[in-house]
C-alpha positions, -999 to 999 in steps of 0.1 A, spaced: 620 162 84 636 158 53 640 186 28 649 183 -11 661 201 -38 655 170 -66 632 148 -71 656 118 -67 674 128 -34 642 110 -20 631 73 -21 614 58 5 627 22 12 620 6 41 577 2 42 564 -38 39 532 -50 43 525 -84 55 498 -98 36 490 -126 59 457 -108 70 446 -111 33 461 -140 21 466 -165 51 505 -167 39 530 -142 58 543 -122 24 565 -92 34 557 -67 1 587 -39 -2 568 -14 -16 588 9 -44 564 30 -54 563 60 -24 591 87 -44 586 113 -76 587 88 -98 562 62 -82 581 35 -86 610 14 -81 625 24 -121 639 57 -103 668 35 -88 674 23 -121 672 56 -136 694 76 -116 724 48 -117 720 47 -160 719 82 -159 747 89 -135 773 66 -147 765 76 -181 774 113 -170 809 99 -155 818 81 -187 809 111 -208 784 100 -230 760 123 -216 764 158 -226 747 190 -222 737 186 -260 726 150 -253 685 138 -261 682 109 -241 660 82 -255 650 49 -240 621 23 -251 599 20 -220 560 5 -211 561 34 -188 577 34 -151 610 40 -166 601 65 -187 586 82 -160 616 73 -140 638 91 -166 613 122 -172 619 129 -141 657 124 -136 658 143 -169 635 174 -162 659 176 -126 690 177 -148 679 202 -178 680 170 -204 654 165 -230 642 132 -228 621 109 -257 600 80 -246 595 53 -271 564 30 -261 536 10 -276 498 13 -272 497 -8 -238 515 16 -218 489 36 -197 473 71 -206 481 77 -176 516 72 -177 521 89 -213 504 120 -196 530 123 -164 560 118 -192 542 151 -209 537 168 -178 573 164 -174 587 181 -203 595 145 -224 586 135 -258 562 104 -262 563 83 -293 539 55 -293 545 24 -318 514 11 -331 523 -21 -357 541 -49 -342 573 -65 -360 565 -99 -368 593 -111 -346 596 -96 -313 561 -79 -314 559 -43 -299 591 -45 -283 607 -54 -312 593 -24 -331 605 -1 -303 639 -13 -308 642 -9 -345 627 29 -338 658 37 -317 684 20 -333 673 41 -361 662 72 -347 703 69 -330 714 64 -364 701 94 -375 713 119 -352 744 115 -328 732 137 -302 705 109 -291 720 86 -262 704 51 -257 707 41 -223 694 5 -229 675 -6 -196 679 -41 -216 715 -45 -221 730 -14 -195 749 -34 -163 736 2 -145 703 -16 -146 710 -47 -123 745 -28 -106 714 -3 -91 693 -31 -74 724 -51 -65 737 -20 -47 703 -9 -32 676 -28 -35 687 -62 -19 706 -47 9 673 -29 20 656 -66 20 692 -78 33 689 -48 63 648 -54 70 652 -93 75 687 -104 82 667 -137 83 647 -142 50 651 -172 31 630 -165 1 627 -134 -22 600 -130 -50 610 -106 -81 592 -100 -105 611 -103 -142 608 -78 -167 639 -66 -182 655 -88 -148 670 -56 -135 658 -58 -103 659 -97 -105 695 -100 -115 706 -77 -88 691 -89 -55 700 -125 -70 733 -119 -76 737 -101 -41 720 -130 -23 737 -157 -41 770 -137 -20 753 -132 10 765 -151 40 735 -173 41 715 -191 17 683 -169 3 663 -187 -21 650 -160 -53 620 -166 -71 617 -152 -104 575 -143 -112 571 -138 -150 539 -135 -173 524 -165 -191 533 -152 -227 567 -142 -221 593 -158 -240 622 -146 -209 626 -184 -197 620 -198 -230 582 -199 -230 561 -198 -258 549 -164 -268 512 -152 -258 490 -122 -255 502 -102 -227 482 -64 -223 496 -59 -187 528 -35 -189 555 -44 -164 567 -79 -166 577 -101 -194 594 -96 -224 590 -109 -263 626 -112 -264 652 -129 -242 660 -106 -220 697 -96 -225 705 -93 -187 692 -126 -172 720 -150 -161 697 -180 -155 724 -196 -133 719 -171 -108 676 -181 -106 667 -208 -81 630 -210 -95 606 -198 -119 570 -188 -121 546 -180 -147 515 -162 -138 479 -159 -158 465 -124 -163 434 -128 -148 452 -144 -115 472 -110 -118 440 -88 -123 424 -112 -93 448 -101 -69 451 -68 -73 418 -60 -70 418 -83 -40 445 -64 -22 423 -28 -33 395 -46 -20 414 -45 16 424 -5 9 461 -15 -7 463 -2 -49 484 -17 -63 499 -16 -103 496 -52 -123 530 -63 -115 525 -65 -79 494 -86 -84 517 -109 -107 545 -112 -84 521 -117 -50 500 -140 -70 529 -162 -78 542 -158 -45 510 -173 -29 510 -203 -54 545 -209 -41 537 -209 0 505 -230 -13 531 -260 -19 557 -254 4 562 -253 47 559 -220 55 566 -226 91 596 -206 106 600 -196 68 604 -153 63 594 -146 25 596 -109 9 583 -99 -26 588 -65 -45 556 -43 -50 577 -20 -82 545 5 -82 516 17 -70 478 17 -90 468 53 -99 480 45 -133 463 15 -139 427 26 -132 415 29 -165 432 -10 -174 430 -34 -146 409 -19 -124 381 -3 -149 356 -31 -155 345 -26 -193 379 -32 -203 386 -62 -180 354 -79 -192 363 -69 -232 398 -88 -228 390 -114 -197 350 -120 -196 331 -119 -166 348 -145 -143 380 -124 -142 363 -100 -120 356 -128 -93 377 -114 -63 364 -143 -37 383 -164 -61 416 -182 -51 445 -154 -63 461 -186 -80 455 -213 -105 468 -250 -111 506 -247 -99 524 -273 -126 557 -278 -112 589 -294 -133 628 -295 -136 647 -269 -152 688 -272 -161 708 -275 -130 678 -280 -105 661 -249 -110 622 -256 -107 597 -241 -130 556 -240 -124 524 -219 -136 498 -201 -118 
């Protein structure tokens, strides 16, 4: 029986569920989201946090700020309430009620930008707001999820060995790309492991990360509207882009069979089964990362009057297929790219 004494001592990481029964394709999904945080940002919290302690740029006078859609600035309300820091939380209007509330239950401060910049769009906005509000006062740390080597070091270290440790014999991982924390580190810990593990990379139609073009994206989670600084392309065997509505689709497919799930998960599994649509899955071991559960997404993707207001009524079709067209082409040194 374990016992405690904060929050971040536990994580649980070694629950999958194949998916088979509800797809038809055998899909190990790592679920992240069973710790204090609810997701898989409390790995990345803890190592920014820690190794900003060790360098000494943390101080008992330090405010830490960080720009966040929401599970790592849960992540760090948390880590932050545990360790007697005061935390701010700068976000934009698409990060969930829900998820501003648990920041405030926790002690942090929430700013929410409204007005995109006209290059870079909300996240763009949130950026100039820190850089600034850092400017202003020295006592406010900046941990950068988007340019902090903590970020990827924490899923390299963790994360990949878990998948490594589960199934000594998987030969293709699906991680989802946001900031490409999580993606940079299980890729770079494959691309050294003693066999060859191919790494997927699931994005959001409307991100500019893999040199899109720029769209409407209201789903926190995945994609960026800026390159994100992290992503070492050489290091990504493939790419996919997702639609929202397939994203929406399969999460409330996979609540439909008793599994809620946040919008991420829907993206990554959805891009996941458009890739075992087109390729042998026979003797093949595939694993994708579920980053949250859906408690905080009840009054976005799975409440209907918004859905319809954004998506119209088809989007609500859960007999649908999860995926769309899959467009495949050729991207610099092999690498394939496709859309869902």
């Amino acid at each position: 029986m374990p016992v405690i004494t904060v929050p971040h001592a536990f994580n649980e990481e070694d629950l999958y569920v194949d998916l088979r029964p509800i797809f038809g394709h055998s899909l190990f999904l790592k679920c992240e989201g069973f710790n204090f945080a609810g997701s898989i940002k409390l790995k990345t919290a803890i190592e920014m946090v820690e190794s900003a302690e060790r360098d000494g740029t943390l101080t008992p006078e330090s405010i830490i700020v960080e720009s966040s859609s929401g599970n790592l600035g849960v992540a760090l309300s948390v880590i932050a309430a545990s360790k007697g820091y005061r935390f701010l939380c700068v976000t934009d209007p698409r990060c969930n009620l829900a998820t501003r509330l648990i920041m405030e239950a926790l002690g942090s401060q929430v700013h929410v930008i409204a007005a995109q910049k006209a290059q870079g769009g909300f996240l763009g906005a949130r950026l100039a707001y820190v850089n600034a509000l850092c400017d202003s006062d020295s006592r406010y740390v900046w941990l950068s999820q988007y340019t902090n080597p903590s970020n990827w070091k924490a899923h390299y270290r963790r994360t990949a060995p878990e998948i490594a440790r589960a199934f000594p014999g998987v030969d293709v991982v699906f991680v989802g790309a946001g900031t490409t924390g999580t993606l940079m580190g299980c890729t770079r810990y494959f691309h050294e492991w003693h066999r060859p593990v191919r790494v997927v990379a699931i994005d959001s139609v409307g991100s500019v990360s893999f040199g899109g073009p720029p769209g409407r994206r209201m789903i926190p989670g995945l994609g960026m509207s800026v390159r994100p600084p992290l992503l070492d392309e050489t290091y990504v065997d493939e790419v996919i882009h997702v639609e929202e509505a397939n994203t929406i689709r399969t999460c409330r497919r996979l609540a439909r069979r008793g599994f809620l799930f946040g919008g991420s998960t829907g993206t990554v599994v959805s891009g996941a089964m458009g890739w075992l649509d087109q390729h042998d899955t026979h003797d093949l071991t595939a694993v994708a990362i579920a980053a949250d559960l859906g408690e905080r997404y009840l009054d976005t993707i799975y409440q209907t009057n918004w859905l319809q207001a954004l998506y119209g009524e088809d989007v609500l079709d859960t007999t649908a297929p999860p995926t769309g067209s899959r467009t495949a082409g050729t991207r610099p040194g092999g690498r394939g790219t496709a859309t869902t």
